[in-house]
MARKESE-761153 format. One record per residue: residue number from 1; residue in three letters; y, x, z of N, C-alpha, C in turn. Coordinates in pm, 1 decimal. Layout:
# MARKESE-761153
ATOM, n, res, n_north, n_east, n_up, ca_north, ca_east, ca_up, c_north, c_east, c_up
ATOM, NUM, Ala, Y, X, Z, Y, X, Z, Y, X, Z
...
***
This chain:
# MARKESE-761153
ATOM, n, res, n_north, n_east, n_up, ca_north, ca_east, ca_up, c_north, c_east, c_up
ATOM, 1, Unk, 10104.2, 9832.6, 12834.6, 10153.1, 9740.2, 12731.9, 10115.6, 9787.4, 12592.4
ATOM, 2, Unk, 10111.7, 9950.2, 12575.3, 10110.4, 9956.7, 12416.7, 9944.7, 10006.4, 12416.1
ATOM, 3, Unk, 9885.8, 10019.8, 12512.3, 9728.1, 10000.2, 12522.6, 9686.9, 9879.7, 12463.3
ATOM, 4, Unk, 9729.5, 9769.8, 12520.4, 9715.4, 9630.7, 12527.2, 9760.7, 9628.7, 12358.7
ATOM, 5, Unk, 9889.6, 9591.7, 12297.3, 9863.0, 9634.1, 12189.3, 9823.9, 9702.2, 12064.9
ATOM, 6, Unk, 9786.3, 9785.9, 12098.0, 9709.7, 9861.7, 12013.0, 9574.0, 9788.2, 12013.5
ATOM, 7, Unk, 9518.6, 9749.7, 12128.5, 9384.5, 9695.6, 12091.2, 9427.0, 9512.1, 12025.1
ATOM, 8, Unk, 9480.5, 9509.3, 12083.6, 9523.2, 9329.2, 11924.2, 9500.6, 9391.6, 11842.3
ATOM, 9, Unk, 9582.7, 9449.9, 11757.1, 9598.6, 9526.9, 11642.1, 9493.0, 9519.3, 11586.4
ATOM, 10, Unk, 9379.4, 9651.4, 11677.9, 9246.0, 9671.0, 11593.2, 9203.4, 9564.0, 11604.5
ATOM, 11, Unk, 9186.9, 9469.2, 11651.3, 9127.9, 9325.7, 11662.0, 9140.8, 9264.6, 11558.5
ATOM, 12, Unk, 9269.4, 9222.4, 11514.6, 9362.1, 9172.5, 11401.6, 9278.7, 9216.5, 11268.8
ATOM, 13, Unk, 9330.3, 9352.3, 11257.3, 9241.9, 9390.4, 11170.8, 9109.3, 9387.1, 11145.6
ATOM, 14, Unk, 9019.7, 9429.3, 11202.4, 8934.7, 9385.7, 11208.7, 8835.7, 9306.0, 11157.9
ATOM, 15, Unk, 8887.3, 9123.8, 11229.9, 8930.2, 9042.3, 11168.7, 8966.2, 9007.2, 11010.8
ATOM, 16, Unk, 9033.7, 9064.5, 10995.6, 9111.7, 9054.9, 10854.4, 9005.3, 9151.0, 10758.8
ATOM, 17, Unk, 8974.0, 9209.7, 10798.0, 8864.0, 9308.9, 10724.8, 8735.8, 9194.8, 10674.6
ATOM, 18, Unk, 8700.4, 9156.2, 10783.0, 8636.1, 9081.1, 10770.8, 8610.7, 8942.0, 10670.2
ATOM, 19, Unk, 8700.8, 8882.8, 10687.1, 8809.3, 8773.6, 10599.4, 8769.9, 8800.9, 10476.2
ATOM, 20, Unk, 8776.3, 8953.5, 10476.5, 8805.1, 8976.7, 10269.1, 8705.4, 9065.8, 10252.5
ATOM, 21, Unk, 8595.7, 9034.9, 10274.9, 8464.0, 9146.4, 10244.0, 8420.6, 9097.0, 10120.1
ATOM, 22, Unk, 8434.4, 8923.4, 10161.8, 8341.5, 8891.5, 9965.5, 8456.3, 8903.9, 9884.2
ATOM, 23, Unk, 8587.9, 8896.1, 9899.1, 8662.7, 8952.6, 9783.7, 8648.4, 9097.0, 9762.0
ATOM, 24, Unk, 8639.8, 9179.4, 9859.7, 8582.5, 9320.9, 9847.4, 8515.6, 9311.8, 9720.5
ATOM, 25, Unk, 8363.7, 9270.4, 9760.2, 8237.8, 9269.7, 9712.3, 8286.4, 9204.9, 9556.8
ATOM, 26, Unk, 8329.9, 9158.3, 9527.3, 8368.1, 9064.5, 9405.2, 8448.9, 9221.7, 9293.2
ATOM, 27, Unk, 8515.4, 9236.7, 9386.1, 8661.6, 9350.0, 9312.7, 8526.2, 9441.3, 9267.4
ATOM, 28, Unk, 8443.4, 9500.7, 9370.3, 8354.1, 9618.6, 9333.1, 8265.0, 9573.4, 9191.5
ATOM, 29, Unk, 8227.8, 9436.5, 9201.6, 8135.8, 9472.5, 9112.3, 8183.1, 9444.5, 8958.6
ATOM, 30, Unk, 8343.7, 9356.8, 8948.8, 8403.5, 9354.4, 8845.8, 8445.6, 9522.1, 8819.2
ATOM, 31, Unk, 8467.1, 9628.5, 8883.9, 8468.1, 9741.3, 8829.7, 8388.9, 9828.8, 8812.5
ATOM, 32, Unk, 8247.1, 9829.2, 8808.0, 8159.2, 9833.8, 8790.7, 8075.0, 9801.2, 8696.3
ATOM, 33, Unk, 8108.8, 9655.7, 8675.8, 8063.0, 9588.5, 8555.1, 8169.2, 9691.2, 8436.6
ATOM, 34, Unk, 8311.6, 9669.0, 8471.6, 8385.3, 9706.7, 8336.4, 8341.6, 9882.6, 8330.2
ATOM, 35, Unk, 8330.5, 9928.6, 8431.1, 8293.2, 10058.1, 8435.4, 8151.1, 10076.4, 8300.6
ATOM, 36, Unk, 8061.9, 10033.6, 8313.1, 7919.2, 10000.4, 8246.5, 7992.1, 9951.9, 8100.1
ATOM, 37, Unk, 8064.4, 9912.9, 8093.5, 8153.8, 9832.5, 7968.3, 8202.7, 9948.9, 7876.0
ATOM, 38, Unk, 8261.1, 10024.3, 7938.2, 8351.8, 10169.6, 7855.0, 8281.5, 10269.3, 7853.3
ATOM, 39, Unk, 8138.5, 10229.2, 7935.2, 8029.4, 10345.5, 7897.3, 7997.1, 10320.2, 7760.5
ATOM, 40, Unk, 7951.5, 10179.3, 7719.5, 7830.1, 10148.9, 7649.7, 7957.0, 10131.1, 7525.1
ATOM, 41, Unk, 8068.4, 10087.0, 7543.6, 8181.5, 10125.1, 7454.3, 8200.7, 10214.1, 7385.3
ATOM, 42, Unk, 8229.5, 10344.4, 7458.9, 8254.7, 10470.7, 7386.3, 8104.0, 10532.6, 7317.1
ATOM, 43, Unk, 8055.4, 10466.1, 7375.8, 7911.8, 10494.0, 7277.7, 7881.6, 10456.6, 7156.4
ATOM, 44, Unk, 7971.8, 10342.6, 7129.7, 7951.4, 10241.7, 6978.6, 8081.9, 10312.9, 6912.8
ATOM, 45, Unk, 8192.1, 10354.4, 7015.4, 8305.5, 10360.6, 6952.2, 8334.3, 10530.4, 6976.2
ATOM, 46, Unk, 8290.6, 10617.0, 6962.0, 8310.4, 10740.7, 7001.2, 8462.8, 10773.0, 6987.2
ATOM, 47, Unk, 8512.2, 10759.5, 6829.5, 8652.8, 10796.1, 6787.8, 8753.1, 10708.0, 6878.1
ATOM, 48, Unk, 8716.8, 10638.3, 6916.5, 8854.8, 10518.9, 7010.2, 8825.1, 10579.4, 7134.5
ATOM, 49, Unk, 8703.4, 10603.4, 7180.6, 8726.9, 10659.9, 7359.6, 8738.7, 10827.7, 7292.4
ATOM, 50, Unk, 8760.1, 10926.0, 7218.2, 8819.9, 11071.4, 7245.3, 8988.4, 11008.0, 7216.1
ATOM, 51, Unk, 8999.1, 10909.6, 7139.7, 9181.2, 10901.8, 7151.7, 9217.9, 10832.7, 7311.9
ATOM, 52, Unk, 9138.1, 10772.7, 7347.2, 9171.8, 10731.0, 7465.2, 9186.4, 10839.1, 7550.4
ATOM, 53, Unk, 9053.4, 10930.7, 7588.6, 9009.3, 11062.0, 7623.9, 9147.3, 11151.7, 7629.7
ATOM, 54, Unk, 9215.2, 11150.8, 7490.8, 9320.0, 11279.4, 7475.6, 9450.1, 11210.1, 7545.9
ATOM, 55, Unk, 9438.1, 11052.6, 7550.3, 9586.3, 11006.2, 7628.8, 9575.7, 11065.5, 7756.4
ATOM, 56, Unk, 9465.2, 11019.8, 7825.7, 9430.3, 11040.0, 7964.2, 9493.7, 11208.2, 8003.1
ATOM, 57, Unk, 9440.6, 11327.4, 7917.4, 9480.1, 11410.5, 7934.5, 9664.0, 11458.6, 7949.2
ATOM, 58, Unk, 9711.4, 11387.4, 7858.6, 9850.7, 11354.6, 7871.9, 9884.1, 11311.9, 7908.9
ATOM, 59, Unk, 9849.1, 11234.9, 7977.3, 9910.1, 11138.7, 8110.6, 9889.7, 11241.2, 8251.6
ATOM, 60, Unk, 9750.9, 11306.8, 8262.8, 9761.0, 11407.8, 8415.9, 9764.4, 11531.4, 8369.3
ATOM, 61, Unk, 9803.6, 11562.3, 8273.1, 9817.5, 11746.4, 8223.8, 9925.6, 11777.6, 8319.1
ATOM, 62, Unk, 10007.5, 11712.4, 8376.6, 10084.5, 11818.8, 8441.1, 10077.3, 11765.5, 8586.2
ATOM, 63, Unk, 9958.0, 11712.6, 8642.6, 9853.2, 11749.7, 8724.1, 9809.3, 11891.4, 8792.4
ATOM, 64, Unk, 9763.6, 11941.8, 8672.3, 9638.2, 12046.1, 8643.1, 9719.1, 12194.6, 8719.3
ATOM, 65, Unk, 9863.3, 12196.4, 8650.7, 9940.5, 12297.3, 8689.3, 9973.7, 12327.2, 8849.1
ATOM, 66, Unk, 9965.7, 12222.5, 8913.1, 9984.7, 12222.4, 9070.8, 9905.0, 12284.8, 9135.5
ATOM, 67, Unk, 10005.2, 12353.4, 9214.9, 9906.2, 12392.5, 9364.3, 9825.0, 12258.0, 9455.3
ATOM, 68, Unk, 9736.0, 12310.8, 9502.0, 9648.4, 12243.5, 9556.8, 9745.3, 12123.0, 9702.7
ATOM, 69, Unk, 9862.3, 12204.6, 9755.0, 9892.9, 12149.6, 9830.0, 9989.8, 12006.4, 9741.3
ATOM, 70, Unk, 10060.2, 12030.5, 9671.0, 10152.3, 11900.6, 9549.7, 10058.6, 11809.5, 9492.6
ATOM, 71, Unk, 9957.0, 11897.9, 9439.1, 9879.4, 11778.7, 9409.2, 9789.4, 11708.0, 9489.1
ATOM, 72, Unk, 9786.4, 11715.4, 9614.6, 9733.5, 11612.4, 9728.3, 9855.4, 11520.3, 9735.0
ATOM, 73, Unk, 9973.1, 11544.5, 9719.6, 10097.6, 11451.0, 9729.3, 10124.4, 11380.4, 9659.1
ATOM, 74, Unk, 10080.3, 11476.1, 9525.9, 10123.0, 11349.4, 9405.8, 9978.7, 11246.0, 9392.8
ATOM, 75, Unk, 9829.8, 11281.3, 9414.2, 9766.9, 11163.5, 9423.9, 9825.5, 11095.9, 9523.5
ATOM, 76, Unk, 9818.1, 11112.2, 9649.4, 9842.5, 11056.8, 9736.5, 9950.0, 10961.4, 9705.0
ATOM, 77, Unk, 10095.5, 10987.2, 9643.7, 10165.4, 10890.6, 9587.0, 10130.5, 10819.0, 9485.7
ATOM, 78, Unk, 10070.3, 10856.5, 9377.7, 10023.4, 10752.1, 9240.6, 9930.4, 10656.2, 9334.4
ATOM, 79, Unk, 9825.5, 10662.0, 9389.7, 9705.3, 10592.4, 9423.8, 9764.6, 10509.6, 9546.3
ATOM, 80, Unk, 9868.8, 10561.3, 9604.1, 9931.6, 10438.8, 9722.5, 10005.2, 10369.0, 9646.0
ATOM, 81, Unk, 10097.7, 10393.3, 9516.9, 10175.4, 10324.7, 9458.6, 10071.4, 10176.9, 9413.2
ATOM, 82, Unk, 10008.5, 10225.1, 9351.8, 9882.5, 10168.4, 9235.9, 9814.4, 10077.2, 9346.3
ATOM, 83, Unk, 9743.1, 10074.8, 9457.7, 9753.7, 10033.8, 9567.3, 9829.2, 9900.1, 9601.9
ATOM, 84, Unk, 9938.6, 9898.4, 9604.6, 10066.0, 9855.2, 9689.5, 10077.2, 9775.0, 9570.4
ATOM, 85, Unk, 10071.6, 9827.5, 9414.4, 10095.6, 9740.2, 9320.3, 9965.5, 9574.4, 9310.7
ATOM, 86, Unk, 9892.4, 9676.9, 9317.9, 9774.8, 9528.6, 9307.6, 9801.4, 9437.9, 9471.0
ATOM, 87, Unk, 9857.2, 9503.8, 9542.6, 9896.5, 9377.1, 9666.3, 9981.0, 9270.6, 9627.8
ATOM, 88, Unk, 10090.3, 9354.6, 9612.4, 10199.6, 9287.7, 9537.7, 10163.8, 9182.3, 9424.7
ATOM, 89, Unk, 10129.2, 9226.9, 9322.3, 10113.5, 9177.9, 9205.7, 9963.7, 9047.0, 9237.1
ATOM, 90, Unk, 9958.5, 9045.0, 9366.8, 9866.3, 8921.7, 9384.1, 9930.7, 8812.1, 9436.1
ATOM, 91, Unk, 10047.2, 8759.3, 9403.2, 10126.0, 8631.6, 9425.2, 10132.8, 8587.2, 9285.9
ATOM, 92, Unk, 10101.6, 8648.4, 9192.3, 10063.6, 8607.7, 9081.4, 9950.5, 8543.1, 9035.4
ATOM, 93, Unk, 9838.8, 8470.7, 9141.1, 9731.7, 8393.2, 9136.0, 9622.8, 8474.0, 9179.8
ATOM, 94, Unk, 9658.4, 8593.0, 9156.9, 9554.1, 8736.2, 9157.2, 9470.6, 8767.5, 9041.2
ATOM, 95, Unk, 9520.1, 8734.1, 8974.3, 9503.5, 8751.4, 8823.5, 9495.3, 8915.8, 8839.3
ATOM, 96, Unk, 9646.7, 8951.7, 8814.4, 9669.7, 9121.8, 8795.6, 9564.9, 9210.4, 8860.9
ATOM, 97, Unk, 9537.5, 9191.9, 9008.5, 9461.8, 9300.3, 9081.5, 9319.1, 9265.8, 9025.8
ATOM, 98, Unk, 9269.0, 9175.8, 8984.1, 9126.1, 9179.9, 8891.8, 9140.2, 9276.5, 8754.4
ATOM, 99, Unk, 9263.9, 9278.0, 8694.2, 9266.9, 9316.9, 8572.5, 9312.2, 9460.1, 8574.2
ATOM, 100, Unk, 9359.3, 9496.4, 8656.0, 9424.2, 9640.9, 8713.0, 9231.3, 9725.9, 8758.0
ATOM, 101, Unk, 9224.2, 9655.0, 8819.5, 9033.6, 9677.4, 8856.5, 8965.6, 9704.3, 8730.1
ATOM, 102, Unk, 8923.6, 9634.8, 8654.0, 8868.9, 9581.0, 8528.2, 8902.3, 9729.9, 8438.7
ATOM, 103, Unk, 9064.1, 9746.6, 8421.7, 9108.2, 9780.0, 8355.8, 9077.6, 9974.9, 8378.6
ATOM, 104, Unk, 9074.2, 9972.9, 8509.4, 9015.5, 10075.7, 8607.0, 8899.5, 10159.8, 8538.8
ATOM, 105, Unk, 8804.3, 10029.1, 8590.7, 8668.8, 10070.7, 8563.7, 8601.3, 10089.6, 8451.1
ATOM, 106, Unk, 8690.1, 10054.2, 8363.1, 8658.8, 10071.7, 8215.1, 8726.6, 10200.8, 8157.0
ATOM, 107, Unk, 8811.6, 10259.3, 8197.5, 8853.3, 10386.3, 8180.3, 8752.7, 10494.8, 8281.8
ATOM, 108, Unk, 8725.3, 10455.7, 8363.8, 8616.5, 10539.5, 8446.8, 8482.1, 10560.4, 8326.2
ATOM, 109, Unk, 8434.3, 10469.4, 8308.1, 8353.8, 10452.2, 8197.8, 8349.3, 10557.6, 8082.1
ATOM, 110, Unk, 8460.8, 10528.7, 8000.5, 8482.6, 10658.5, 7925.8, 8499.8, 10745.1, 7942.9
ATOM, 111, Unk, 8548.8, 10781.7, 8088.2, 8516.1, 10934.5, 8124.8, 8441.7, 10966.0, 8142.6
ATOM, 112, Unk, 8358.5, 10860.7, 8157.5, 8187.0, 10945.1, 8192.9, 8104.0, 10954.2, 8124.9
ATOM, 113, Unk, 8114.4, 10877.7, 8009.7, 8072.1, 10921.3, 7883.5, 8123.3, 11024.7, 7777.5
ATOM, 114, Unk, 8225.0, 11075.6, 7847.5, 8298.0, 11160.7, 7756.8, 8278.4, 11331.8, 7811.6
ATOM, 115, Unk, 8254.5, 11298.5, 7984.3, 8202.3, 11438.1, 7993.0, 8040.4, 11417.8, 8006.8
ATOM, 116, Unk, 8000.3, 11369.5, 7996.6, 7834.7, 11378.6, 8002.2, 7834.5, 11433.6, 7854.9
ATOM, 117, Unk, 7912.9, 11456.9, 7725.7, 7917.9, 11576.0, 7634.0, 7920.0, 11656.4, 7663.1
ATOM, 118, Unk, 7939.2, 11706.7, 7779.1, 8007.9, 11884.6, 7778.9, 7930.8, 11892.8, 7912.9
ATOM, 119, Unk, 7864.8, 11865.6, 8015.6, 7814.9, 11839.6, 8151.7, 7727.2, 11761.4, 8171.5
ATOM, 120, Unk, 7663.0, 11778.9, 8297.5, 7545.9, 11750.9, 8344.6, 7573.2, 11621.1, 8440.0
ATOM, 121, Unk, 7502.3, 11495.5, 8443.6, 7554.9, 11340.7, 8539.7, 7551.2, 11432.8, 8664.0
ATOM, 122, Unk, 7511.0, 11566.0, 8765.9, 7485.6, 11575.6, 8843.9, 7631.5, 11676.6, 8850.7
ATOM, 123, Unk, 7684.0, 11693.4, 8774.9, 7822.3, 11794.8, 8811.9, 7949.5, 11681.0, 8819.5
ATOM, 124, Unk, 7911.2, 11575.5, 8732.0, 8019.5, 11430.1, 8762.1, 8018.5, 11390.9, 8887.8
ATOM, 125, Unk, 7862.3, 11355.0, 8943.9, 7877.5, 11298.6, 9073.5, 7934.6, 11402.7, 9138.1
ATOM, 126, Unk, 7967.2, 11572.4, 9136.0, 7994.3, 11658.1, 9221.4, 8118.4, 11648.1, 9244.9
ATOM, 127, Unk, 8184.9, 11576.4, 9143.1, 8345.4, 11576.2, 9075.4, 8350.4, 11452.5, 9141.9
ATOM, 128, Unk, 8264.4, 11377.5, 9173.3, 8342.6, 11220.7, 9203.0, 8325.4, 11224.1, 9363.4
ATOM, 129, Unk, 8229.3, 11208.5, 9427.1, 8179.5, 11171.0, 9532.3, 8272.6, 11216.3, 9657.2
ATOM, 130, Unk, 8282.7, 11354.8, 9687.1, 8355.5, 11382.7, 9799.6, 8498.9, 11287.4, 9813.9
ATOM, 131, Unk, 8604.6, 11270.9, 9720.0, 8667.5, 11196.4, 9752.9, 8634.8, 11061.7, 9677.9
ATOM, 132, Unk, 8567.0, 11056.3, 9629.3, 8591.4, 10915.9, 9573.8, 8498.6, 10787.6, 9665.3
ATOM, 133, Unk, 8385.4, 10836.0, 9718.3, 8333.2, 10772.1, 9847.4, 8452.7, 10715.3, 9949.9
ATOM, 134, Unk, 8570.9, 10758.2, 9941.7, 8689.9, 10714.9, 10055.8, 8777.7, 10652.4, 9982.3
ATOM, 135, Unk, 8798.5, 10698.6, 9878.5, 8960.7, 10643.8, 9754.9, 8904.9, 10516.5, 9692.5
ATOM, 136, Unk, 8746.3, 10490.7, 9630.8, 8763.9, 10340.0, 9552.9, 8744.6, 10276.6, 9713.8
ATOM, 137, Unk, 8671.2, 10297.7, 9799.8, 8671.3, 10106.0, 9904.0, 8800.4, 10083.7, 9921.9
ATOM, 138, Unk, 8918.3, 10204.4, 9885.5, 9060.4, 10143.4, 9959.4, 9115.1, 10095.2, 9859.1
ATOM, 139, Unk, 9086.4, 10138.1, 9757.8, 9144.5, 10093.5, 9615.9, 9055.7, 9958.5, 9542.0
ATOM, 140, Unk, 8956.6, 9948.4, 9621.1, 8879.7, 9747.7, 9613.0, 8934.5, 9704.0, 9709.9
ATOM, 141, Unk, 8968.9, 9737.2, 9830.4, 9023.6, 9693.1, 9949.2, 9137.4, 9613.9, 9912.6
ATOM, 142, Unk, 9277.0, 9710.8, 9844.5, 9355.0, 9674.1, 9821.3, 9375.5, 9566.6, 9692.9
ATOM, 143, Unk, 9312.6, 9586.8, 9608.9, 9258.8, 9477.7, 9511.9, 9227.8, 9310.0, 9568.7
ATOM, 144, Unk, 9117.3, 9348.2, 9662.8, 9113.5, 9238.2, 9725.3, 9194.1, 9157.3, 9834.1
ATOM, 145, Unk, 9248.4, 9241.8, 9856.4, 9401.0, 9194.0, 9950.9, 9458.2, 9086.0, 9871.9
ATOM, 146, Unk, 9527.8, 9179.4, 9746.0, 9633.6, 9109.1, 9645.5, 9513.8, 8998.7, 9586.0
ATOM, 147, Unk, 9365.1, 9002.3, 9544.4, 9292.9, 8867.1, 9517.6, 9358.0, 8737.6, 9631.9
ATOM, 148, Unk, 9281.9, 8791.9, 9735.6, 9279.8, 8693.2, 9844.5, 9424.5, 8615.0, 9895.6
ATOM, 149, Unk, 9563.2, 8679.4, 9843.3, 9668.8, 8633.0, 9874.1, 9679.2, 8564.8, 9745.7
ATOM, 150, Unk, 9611.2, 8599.5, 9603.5, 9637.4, 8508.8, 9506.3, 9561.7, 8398.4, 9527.0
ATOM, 151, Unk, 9447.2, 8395.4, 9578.0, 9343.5, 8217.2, 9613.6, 9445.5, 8133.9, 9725.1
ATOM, 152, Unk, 9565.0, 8240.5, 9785.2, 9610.1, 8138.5, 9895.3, 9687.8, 8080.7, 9838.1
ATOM, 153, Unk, 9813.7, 8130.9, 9744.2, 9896.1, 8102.8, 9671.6, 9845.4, 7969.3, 9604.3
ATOM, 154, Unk, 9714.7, 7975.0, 9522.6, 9643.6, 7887.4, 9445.3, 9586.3, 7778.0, 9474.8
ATOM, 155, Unk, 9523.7, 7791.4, 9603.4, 9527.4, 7664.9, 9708.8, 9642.4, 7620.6, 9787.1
ATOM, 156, Unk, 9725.1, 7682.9, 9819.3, 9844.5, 7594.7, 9825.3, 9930.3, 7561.6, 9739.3
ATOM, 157, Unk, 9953.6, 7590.4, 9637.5, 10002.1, 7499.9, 9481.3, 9894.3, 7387.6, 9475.8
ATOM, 158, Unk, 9758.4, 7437.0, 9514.3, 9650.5, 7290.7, 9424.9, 9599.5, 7176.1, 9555.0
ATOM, 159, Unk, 9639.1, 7170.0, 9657.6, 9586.2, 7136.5, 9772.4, 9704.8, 7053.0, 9796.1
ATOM, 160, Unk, 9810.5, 7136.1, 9809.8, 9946.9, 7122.9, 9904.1, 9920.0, 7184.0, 10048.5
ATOM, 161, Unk, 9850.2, 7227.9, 10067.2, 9800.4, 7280.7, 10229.2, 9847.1, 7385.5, 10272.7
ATOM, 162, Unk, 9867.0, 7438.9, 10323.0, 9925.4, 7555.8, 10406.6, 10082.8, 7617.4, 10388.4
ATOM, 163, Unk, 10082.8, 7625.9, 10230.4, 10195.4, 7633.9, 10200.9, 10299.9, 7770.4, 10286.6
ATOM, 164, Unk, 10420.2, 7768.3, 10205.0, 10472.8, 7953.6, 10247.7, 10456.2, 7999.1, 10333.9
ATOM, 165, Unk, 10423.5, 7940.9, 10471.6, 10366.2, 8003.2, 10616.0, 10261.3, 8090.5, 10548.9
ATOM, 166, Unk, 10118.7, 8005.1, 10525.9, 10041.9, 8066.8, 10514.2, 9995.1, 8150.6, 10403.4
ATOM, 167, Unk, 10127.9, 8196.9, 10339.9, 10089.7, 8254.9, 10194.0, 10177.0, 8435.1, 10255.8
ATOM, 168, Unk, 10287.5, 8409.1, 10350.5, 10343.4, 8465.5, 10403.4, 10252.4, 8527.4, 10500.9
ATOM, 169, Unk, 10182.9, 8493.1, 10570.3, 10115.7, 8527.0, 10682.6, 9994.6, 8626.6, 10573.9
ATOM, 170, Unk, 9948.4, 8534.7, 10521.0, 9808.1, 8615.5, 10456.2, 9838.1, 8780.2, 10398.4
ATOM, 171, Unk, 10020.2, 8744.6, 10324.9, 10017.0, 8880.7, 10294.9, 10065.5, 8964.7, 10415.0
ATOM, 172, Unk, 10133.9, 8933.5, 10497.4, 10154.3, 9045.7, 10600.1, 10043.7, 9099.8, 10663.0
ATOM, 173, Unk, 9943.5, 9035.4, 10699.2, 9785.0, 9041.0, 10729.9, 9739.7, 9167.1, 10673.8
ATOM, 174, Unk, 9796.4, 9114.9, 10487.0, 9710.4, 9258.3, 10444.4, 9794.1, 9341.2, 10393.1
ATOM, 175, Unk, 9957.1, 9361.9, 10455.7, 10019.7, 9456.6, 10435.5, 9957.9, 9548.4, 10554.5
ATOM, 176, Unk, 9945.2, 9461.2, 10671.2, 9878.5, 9573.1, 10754.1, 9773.3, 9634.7, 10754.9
ATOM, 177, Unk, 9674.9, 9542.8, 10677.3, 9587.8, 9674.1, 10696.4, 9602.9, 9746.6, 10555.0
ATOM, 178, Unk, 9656.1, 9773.1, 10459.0, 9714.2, 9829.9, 10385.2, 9782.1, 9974.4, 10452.9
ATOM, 179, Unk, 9897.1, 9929.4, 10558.5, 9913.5, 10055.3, 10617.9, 9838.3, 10112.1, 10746.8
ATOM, 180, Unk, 9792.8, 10077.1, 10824.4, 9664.1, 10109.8, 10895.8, 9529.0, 10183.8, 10869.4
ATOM, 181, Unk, 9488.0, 10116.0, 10768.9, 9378.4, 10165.8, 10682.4, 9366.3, 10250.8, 10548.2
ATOM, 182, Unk, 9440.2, 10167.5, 10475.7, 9423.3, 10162.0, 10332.5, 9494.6, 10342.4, 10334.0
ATOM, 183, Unk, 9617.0, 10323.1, 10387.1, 9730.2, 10484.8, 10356.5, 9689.1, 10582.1, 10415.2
ATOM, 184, Unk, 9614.5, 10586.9, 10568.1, 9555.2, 10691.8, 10607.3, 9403.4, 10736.4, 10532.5
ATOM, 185, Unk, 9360.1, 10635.4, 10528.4, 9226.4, 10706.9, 10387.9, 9282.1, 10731.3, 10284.4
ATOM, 186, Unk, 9356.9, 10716.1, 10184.1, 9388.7, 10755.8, 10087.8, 9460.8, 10887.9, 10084.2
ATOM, 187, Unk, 9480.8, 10871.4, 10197.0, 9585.0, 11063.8, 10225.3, 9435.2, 11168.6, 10213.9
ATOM, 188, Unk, 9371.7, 11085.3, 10322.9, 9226.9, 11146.6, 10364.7, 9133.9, 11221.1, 10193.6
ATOM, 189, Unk, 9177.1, 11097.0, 10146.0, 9074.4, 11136.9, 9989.6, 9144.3, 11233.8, 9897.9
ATOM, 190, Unk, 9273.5, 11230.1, 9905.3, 9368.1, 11329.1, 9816.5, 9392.3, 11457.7, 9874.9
ATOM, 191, Unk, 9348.8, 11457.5, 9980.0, 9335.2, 11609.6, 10057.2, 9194.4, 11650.1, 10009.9
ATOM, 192, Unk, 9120.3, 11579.3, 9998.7, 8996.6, 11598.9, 9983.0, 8990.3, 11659.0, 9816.7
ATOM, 193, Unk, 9032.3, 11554.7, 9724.2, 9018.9, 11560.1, 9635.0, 9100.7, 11689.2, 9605.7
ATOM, 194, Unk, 9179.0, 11772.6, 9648.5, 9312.7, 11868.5, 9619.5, 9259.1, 12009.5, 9613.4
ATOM, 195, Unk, 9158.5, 12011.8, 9741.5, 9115.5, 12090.9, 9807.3, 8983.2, 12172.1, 9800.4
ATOM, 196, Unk, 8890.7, 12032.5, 9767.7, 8760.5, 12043.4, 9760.4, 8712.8, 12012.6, 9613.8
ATOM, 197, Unk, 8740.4, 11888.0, 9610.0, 8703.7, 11841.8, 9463.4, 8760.5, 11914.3, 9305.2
ATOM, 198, Unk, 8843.0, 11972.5, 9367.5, 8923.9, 12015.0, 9230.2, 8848.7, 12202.2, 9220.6
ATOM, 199, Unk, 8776.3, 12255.3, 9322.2, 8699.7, 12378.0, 9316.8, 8605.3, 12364.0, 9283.7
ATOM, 200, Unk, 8558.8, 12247.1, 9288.8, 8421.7, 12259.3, 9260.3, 8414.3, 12158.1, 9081.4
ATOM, 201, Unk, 8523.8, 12134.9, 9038.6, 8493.7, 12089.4, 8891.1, 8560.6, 12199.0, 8793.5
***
């Protein structure tokens, strides 16, 4: 019996993976684009991205102080929170999880223009890649979750069609793979990132 379910499940999912690849694809390249945005930004604006630069530091300075094992916990909690927020916050049309993205990738931006002062693009990618190859698809994943429950919301206000069944259904859909997917990679990347990534920057 729990053979039998377990394989629905992956099916389900699956499925549902499937469903939301071009919202995937959409989330990636709006952060990407804004990413390219806070590059070419802090380049015109140097003095606005180092004040931005020095918030950032005050916001994870007490980060830095952790043992390797807390701070796999505390990403692991900010980035599932942050996560869970853009799901959520997509019954709101899905407005938010574009702008949470956007808003993302444009702070990525200035960081990478801000250490390409002091470092080499080939010690950034050293700093990004091991975990971040696993942490952004779950963090577009989840973006696109909360999109795709905001187009349902939006077609059933503009249609009349499907209506709270299917606005209900869509998000439980991608609460699951939220916890299926989305929480076990993100543990995966903050171990990574705790462990590995943080020795080698």
């Amino acid at each position: 019996m729990n053979k039998k379910m377990n394989k629905s499940l992956f099916f389900e999912i699956k499925d549902y993976m499937r469903s939301v690849r071009f919202y995937t694809l959409f989330i990636a390249i709006i952060f990407f684009a804004s990413a390219g945005a806070g590059y070419i930004y802090s380049s015109a604006e140097p003095e606005l991205s180092t004040n931005i630069m020095e918030e950032l530091i005050k916001g994870f300075g007490e980060l830095l102080n952790m043992s390797s094992f807390y701070l796999m916990f505390a990403i692991y909690f900010r980035n599932s929170f942050a996560c869970l927020l853009s799901i959520g916050l997509g019954f709101f049309f899905g407005i938010a999880p574009v702008g949470i993205i956007a808003f993302n990738g444009f702070i990525v931006g200035v960081v990478v223009f801000k250490a390409m002062e002091i470092t080499s693009f080939q010690h950034i990618v050293l700093g990004i890649i091991p975990h971040g190859i696993i942490e952004l698809p779950m963090v577009f994943l989840s973006a696109a979750i909360g999109l795709k429950i905001g187009h349902e919301v939006t077609r059933s206000l503009l249609t009349k069609e499907g209506g709270w069944v299917n606005i209900k259904n869509e998000f439980f859909d991608g609460l699951q793979a939220f916890v299926y997917v989305v929480l076990p990679l993100l543990f995966l990347a903050a171990m990574i990132e705790a462990y590995v990534t943080s020795q080698m920057i």
